[in-house]
N, C-alpha and C positions, 0 to 999 in steps of 0.2 A: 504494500500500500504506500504509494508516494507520499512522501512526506510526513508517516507514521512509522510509531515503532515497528521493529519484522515481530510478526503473532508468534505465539512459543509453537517451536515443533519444526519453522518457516525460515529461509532467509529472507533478506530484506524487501526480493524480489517475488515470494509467498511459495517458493521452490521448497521443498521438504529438503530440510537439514540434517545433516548428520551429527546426534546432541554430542557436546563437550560434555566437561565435569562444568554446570552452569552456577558456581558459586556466588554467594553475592557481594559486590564492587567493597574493595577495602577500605572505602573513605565512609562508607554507609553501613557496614555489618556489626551486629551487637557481637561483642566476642564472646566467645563460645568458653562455655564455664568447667573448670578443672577442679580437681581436688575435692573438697567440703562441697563447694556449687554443683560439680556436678553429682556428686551423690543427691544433694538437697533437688537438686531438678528431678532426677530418674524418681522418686519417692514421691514428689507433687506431680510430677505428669502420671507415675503410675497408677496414683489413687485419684486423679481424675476419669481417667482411662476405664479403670475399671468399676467404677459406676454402669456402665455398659453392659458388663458382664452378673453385675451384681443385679440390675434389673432384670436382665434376662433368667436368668438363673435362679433366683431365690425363691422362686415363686411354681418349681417345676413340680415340688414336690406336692403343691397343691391342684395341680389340675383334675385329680378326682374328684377333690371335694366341691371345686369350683363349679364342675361340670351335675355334682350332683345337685350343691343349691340352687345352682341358675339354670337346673333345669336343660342344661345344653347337650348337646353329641359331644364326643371328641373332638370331631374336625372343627365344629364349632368354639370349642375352648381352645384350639390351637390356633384359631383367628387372633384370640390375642396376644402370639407371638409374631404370627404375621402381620399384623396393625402396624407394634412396632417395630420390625423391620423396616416394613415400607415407610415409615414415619423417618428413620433413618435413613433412607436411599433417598428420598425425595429432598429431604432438609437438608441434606450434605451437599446437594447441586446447587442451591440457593445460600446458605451459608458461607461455603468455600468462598467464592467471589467475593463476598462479603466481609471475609474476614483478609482478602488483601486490599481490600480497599480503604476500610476502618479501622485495619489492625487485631490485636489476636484477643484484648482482653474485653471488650466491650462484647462480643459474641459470645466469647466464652460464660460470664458472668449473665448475660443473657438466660442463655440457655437452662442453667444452674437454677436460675430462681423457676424458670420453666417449669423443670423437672419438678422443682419441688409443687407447685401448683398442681400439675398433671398426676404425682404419686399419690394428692390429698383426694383430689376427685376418683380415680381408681378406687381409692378405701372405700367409695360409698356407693361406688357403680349399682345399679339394683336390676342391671341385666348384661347379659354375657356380647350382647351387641353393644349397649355403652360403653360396657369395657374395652371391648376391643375400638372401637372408636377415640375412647381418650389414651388408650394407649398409642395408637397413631401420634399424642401433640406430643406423647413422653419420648416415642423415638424419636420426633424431632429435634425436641428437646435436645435428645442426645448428640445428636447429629453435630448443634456447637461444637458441643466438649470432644468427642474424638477427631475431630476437624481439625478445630483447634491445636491441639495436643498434637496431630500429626503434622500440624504444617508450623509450629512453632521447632520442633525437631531436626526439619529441611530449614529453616533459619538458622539456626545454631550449629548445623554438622552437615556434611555432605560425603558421599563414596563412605568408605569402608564404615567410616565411624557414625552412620544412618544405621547402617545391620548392626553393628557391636550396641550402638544404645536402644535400638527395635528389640534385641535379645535382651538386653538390661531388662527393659521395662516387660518384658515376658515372665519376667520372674516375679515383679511386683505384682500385675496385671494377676499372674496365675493364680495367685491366693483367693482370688476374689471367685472364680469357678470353683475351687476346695472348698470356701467355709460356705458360699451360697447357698446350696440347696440345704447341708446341714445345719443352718441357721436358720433358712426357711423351716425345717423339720421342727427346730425346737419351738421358734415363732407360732406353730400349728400348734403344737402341746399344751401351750400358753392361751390361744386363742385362735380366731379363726384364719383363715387367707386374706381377710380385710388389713388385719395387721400386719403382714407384710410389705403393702404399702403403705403404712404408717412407718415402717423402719426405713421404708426408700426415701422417704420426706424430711426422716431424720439424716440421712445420709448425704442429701443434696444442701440442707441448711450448712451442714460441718463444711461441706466441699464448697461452698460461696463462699466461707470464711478464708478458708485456705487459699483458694486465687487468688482472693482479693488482697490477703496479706504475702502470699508467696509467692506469686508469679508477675514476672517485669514485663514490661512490653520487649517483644520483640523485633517487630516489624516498623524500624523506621520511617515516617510521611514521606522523605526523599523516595524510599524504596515501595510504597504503595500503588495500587493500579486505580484506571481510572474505576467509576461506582456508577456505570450506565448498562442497559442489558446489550447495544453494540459493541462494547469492550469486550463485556462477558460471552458475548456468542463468537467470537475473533477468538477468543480464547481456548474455549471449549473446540474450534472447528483446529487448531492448531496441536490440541492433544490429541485428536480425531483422527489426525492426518499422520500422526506417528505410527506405525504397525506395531512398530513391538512393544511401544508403551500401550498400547490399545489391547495387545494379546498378554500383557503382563497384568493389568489392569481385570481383565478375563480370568486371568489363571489366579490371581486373588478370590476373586468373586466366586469360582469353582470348587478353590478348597474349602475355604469360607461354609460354602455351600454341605461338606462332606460333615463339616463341625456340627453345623442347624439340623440338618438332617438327624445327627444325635442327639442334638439337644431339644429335637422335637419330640422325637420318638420314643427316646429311652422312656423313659417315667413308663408309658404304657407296656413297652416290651420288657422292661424288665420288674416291675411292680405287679401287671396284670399278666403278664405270658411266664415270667420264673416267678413270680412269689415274692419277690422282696417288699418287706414292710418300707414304710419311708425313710425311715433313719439308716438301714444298710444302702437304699438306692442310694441316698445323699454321701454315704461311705465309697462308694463304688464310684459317685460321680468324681467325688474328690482325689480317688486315685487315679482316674482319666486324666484329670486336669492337672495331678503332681507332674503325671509321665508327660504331656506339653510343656510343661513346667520346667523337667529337664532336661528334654530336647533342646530346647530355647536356649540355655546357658550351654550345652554342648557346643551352642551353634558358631559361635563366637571362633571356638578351635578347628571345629572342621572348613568355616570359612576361610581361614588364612591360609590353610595347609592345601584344600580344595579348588576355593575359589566360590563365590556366592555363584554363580549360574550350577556350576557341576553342582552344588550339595541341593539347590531347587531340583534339578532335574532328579536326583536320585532317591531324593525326597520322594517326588508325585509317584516314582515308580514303584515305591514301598507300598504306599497310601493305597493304588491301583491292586498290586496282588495281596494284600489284608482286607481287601475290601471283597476282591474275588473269594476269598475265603471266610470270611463271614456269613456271603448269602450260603455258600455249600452248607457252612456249618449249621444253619436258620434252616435248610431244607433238608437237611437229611438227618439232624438232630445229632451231628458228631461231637461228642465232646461236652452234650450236655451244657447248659452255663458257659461253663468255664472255656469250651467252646464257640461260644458267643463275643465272652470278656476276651480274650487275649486279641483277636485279629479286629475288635474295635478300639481294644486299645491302642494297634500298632495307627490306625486308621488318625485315630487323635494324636498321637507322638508325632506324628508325621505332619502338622499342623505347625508345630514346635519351629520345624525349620523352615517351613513356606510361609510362617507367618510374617517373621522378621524379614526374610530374603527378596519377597515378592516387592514391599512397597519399598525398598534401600533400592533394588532396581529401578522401581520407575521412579520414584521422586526424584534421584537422581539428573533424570535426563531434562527435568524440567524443574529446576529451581528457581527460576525466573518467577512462578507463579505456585509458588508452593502449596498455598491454601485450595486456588481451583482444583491442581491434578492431586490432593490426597482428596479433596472433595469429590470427583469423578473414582477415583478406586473405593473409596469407602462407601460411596452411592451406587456401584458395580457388585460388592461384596454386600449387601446386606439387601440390596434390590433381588438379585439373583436368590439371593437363600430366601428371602421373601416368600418368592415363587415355588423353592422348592422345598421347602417346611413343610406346607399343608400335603403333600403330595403322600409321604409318610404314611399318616393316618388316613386317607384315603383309599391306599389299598391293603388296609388292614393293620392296624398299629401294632395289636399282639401278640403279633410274627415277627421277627430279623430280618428277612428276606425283602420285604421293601424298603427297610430302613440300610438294610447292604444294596437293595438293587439301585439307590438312588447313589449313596453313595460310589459305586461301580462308574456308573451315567457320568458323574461328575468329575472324576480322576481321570478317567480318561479321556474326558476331552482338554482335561488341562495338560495331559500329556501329550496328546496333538499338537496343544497350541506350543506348549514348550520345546518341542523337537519338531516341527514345523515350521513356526515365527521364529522365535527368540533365539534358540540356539543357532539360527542361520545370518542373525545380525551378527559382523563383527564388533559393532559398537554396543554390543550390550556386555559391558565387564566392567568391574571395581577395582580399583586396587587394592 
């Protein structure tokens, strides 16, 4: 565009570029925190971050009860995980933008008071359709905060040191899947699933306090974009135009997708198909989520030794044959249990290293606009398992077999796009 900036993804001449490492200009970058700061970052972005996890999650263990007093089906009560999904894919397209234009804390604290508003209304929903509908404003909600959090990270660090602190914060973030559902468990003991969202309202009150007192701006006015929807559509059409940030942005969205898939299903397959009371599900989730847990901190070693592309790639391919063995194990009853547990676990382990790797890839290519393209991946990943949550309980939640056959569906197309796209760019590598 004559006489404008060249769109990210674009030369100057709107020709598709081949990305650098796009760091941002020395005269304008907040510098990136070491020592005490950076511990003190990785611990406020983590326990920002995992609010995410803690809404989604803590509440899994309640879907019988919820479906019994409101009277719902299944697939009806897992509308309210798919609410908030899409409440997240949708608000991440609209926020992202938003938050380069206006900077990180204003959205961010936004959002926060959101949640807290949307977790109060939840508590008193008095039908399974309300719920699921205010839970649409609480993914939004959410959508700030992991926005945020991702595109303050691409401010602060770019190439290798994006994955080493995506794994950092894997490790905070993890806990939040561990205690979730068995907190939601004891929450139940105490009282109904209404209190659960009573404890997410307490949780978003804490986390406003904390931005507001622990997190700096990061995004200099110098380094802001413009705040019109022509900027914003220039923008999005220039991540668009990138293949392999588009197939990377995909292959987020599909593992993403292998996670929801369990975190839709389990509760019913393994509560109403093996028998688990809620307090062992909530055990068993938390062992899922140790093993992502330390995968993630693995990832750090096998990345420098490897190389983030090899350890994605070898990643999906795990994730793809656990997955295949799962459904066997769901259909032919090998292994009992424990035949179920082992090749979902490897299914979520394998999360561990696609999760960190995926978005240190693309952010990377596009630092220029940090906030849009974590905007466009995190409205990729949570749009996508949107769609494929409900899917689950639709064809039978009590069985493994759908909940492996989606996950099957979904690894392998990520491993298409990974040995298709992305490994055939030379430009897609870290140092």
């Amino acid at each position: 565009m004559p006489g404008g900036p060249a769109v990210a993804g674009t030369d100057a001449a709107g020709a598709p570029a081949v990305p650098a490492e796009p760091g941002p200009s020395r005269s304008t970058a907040v510098p990136a925190p070491t020592g005490g700061r950076y511990v003190q970052l990785v611990l406020v972005l983590g326990a920002l971050i995992a609010l995410g996890p803690l809404t989604i999650d803590m509440y899994l263990p309640a879907f019988p009860s919820i479906s019994a007093e409101l009277g719902a089906s299944d697939a009806a009560t897992q509308l309210t995980l798919t609410g908030m999904l899409g409440g997240l894919a949708v608000g991440q397209l609209l926020i992202g933008p938003l938050s380069d234009a206006f900077g990180r804390r204003r959205p961010l604290v936004a959002g926060l008071v959101t949640h807290l508003v949307a977790s109060l209304l939840c508590a008193v929903a008095p039908s399974i359709y309300v719920l699921a509908g205010v839970r649409v404003l609480q993914g939004f909600a959410g959508a700030a905060i992991s926005v945020v959090a991702m595109a303050i990270v691409r401010d602060l660090f770019s190439g290798y040191a994006v994955a080493k602190l995506m794994s950092r914060l894997m490790l905070v973030i993890g806990l939040a899947p561990i205690l979730a559902p068995s907190l939601g468990g004891l929450v139940l003991e105490l009282t109904s699933w209404r209190g659960i969202f009573g404890v997410l309202a307490g949780a978003a009150l804490l986390l406003t306090v904390v931005a507001v007192l622990g997190l700096r701006e990061t995004l200099p006015p110098e380094r802001r974009r413009p705040a019109n929807p022509r900027a914003t559509l220039a923008t999005y059409r220039g991540l668009v135009g990138d293949r392999s940030f588009l197939a990377l942005v995909f292959i987020a969205g599909l593992m993403m997708s292998s996670i929801f898939a369990y975190v839709s299903g389990s509760s019913f397959v393994l509560q109403d198909g093996y028998g688990l009371d809620e307090r062992t599900f909530g055990l068993v989730f938390g062992v899922n989520a140790a093993g992502l847990t330390v995968a993630s901190q693995v990832n750090p070693l096998l990345i420098r030794r490897f190389g983030v592309v090899n350890v994605l790639s070898g990643a999906i391919l795990v994730a793809v044959t656990a997955a295949l063995a799962l459904v066997v194990a769901g259909a032919t009853g090998f292994g009992g249990l424990i035949g179920v547990l082992v090749p979902l676990g490897v299914v979520i382990a394998a999360g561990g290293l696609s999760l960190p790797n995926t978005p240190a890839l693309a952010l990377t290519r596009h630092g220029e606009a940090a906030g849009t393209a974590a905007a466009m991946l995190g409205a990729v990943q949570f749009g996508v398992g949107a769609a494929i949550a409900p899917l689950v309980g639709l064809f039978g939640s009590a069985s493994a077999v759908p909940m492996g056959g989606v996950m099957v569906a979904v690894t392998v197309l990520a491993a298409l796009l990974m040995y298709g796209v992305v490994r055939r760019d030379p430009s897609v590598a870290l140092d």
